[in-house]
Structures are given as structure tokens and as C-alpha cells.
N, C-alpha and C positions, 0 to 999 in steps of 0.2 A: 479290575482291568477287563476279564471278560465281557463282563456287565455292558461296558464302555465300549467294545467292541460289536457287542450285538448293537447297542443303539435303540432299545425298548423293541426290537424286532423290527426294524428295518438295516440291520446292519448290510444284508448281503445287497440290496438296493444300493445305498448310500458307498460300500468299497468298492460296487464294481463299476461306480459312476466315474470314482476315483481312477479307478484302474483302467476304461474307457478313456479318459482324459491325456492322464501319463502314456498310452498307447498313442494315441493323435499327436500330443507334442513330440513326440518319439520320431514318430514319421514325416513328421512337418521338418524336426531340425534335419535327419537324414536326406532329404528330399532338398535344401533349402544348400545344404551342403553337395551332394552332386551337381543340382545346375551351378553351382559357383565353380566346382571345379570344370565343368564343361567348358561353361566362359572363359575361364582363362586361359584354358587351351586351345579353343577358339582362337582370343584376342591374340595368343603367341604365335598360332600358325598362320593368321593375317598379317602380324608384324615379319614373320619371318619371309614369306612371301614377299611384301614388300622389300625388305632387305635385299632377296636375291635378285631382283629387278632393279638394282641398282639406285633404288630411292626415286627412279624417276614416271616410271607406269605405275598407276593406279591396281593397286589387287584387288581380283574380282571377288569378289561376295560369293561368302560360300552356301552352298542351299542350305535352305530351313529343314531343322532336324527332329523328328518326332520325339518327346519325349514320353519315356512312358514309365511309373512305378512298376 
């Protein structure tokens, strides 16, 4: 098993490529997940805005918002 883990001596190459990898995906799904939750909080305070306007004026656009990691 060791053996198998060292990898003929490239092991620490070849896990931390792994471990770089699952690190990216990590922050990709977390990041992929905040802006969805932003949108929909977005899209509810546009809907709600409309709402209180009685259905009939147009809700303004809200400004663009930096995101940032």
C-alpha cells in the first residue's frame, strides 16, 4: 500500500495535483453557490418591489454589484 502511495517517487507530485484539483472544485461549487443565492435574492427584491407598486410601474434596476471571493 505504501508502495502504491509513493507512486515509484512521484507520489507527492501526482497527490498534490489531486489535492490542487479537489481545492478548485471546492471553490468553484462554493462560489457557483453564493452567486445563485445572490440572484434569488435579487430576483425576490425585484418581484417585491414590483408588488408594492401595485403591479403597475415598472421596478427600477438595481445597480450592478461587484462580486468578489
Amino acid at each position: 500500500m505504501i508502495e502504491w502511495l509513493a507512486m515509484g517517487g512521484h507520489g507527492f507530485y501526482v497527490w498534490s495535483a489531486y489535492g490542487m484539483l479537489l481545492l478548485a472544485l471546492v471553490i468553484e461549487l462554493l462560489a457557483l453557490r453564493r452567486g445563485r443565492r445572490l440572484s434569488q435574492l435579487e430576483a425576490r427584491s425585484v418581484r417585491e418591489a414590483f408588488a408594492d407598486s401595485g403591479g403597475h410601474a415598472r421596478p427600477s434596476r438595481p445597480a450592478p454589484r461587484k462580486v468578489s471571493l
